[in-house]
N, C-alpha and C positions, 0 to 999 in steps of 0.2 A: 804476566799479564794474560788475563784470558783471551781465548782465539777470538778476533773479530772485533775485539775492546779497543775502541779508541779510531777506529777507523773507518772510513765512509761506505754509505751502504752499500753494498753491491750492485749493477743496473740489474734491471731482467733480461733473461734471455734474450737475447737479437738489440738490443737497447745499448748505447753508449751513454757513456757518463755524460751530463750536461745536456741530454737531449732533453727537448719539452715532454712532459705530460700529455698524454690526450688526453684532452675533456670528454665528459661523455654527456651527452645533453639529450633529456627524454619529451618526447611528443606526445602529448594527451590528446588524443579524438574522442569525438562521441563515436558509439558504439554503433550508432547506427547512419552512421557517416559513409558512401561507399567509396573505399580507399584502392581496393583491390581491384586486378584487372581478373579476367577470368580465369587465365593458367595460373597466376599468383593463388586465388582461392582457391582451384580445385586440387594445387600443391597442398595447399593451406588444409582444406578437408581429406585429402588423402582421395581423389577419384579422377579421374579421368577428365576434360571437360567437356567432353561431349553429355556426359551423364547430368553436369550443371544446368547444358541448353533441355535437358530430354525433361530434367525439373522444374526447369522455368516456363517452358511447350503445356505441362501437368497444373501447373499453379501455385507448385507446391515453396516457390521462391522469388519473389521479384528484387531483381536488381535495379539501382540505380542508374541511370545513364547519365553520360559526359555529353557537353553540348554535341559533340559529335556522333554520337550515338552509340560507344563504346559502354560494353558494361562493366560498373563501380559494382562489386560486392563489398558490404561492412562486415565488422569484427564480429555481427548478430547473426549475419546469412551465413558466415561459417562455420558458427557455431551451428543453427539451424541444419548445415549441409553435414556436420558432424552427425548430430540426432538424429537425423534420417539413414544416412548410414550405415549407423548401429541398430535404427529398427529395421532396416533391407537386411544389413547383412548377420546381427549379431542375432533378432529377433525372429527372421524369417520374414516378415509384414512384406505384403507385396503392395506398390504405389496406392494402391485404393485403401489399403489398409493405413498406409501413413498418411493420408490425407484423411481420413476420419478419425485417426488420433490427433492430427494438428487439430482440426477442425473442432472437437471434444475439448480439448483443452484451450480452446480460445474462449468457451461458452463456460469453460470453470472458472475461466479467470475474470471471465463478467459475472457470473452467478457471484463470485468473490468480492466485488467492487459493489454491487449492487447491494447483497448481506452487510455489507461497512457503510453505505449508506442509508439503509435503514436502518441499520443496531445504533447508529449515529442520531437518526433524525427520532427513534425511540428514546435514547438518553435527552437528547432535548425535552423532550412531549414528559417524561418522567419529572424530570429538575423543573420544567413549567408548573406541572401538575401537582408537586411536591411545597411550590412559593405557594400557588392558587391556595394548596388545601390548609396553608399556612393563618394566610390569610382572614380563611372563613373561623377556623379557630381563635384566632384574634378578635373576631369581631362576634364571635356569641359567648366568650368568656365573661364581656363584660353585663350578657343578658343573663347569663345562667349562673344561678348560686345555688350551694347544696340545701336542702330542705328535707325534713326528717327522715330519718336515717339515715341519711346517704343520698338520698334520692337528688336530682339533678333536676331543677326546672326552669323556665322562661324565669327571671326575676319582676316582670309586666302581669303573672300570672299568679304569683305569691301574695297575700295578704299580712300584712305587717299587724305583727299581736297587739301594735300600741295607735293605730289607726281606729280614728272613730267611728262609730257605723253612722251611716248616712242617718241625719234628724228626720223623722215623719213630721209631716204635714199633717196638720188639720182635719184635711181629706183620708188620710190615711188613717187616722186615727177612728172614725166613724162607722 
């Protein structure tokens, strides 16, 4: 019989036979939920938290507050508190410099929004424009028939080869 054939699993390490399972149960937030107390996030972004108040002083961060007035950072502001950071420390940017990149990239991300609203409200104006020109087509095929050579005219403007010419009058005759 092979080793371990036929015989019950081993527990894990520190585990006795028969003991429960942990379950593991996961919590979804929104991201911009503020869940974190201060020293939580600034464990979380790797800084100090005095550097968090000296960002929030700057403008460069606004946290949430608890009725009590404690500050809730979310999973967004430390991510945010990461990117600043790494333009402080990885980039050189000194505070005025990362507030004109925030700032720059909040006006790319409207310019963005704004381009998808117009490329949008242009495909509309197109698709309208496209039924409209439809339309007009449909409605002078039935006035336009080809007429020598090729030629393309009103059919109200064509005289018909088996059409009588108007009889003279009396008057006209004279």
């Amino acid at each position: 019989m092979a080793p371990g054939a036929g015989s019950a699993p081993t527990p894990a390490p520190g585990r006795r036979r028969g003991d429960a399972i942990p379950t593991v149960t996961r919590v979804e937030l929104e991201t911009d939920r503020g869940v974190f107390m201060i020293s939580v996030a600034a464990q979380l972004a790797n800084m100090h938290p005095q550097t968090l108040r000296v960002y929030e002083a700057r403008g460069l961060i606004e946290p949430k507050r608890s009725p009590k007035g404690t500050r809730l950072y979310s999973q967004e502001d430390v991510e945010l508190l990461r990117r600043i950071q790494e333009m402080t420390a990885d980039l050189g940017l000194n505070l005025a410099g990362v507030e004109r990149v925030l700032r720059l990239e909040q006006e790319i991300e409207s310019m963005h929004a704004r381009i998808e609203e117009i490329e949008l409200q242009a495909l509309k104006a197109q698709v309208r424009l496209a039924k409209e020109l439809e339309e007009v087509r449909r409605s002078f095929r039935a006035e336009l028939v080809p007429y020598r050579s090729g030629e393309i005219v009103r059919a109200a403007d064509v005289r018909s080869p088996f059409r009588r010419p108007p009889r003279r009058s009396a008057d006209d005759a004279a």
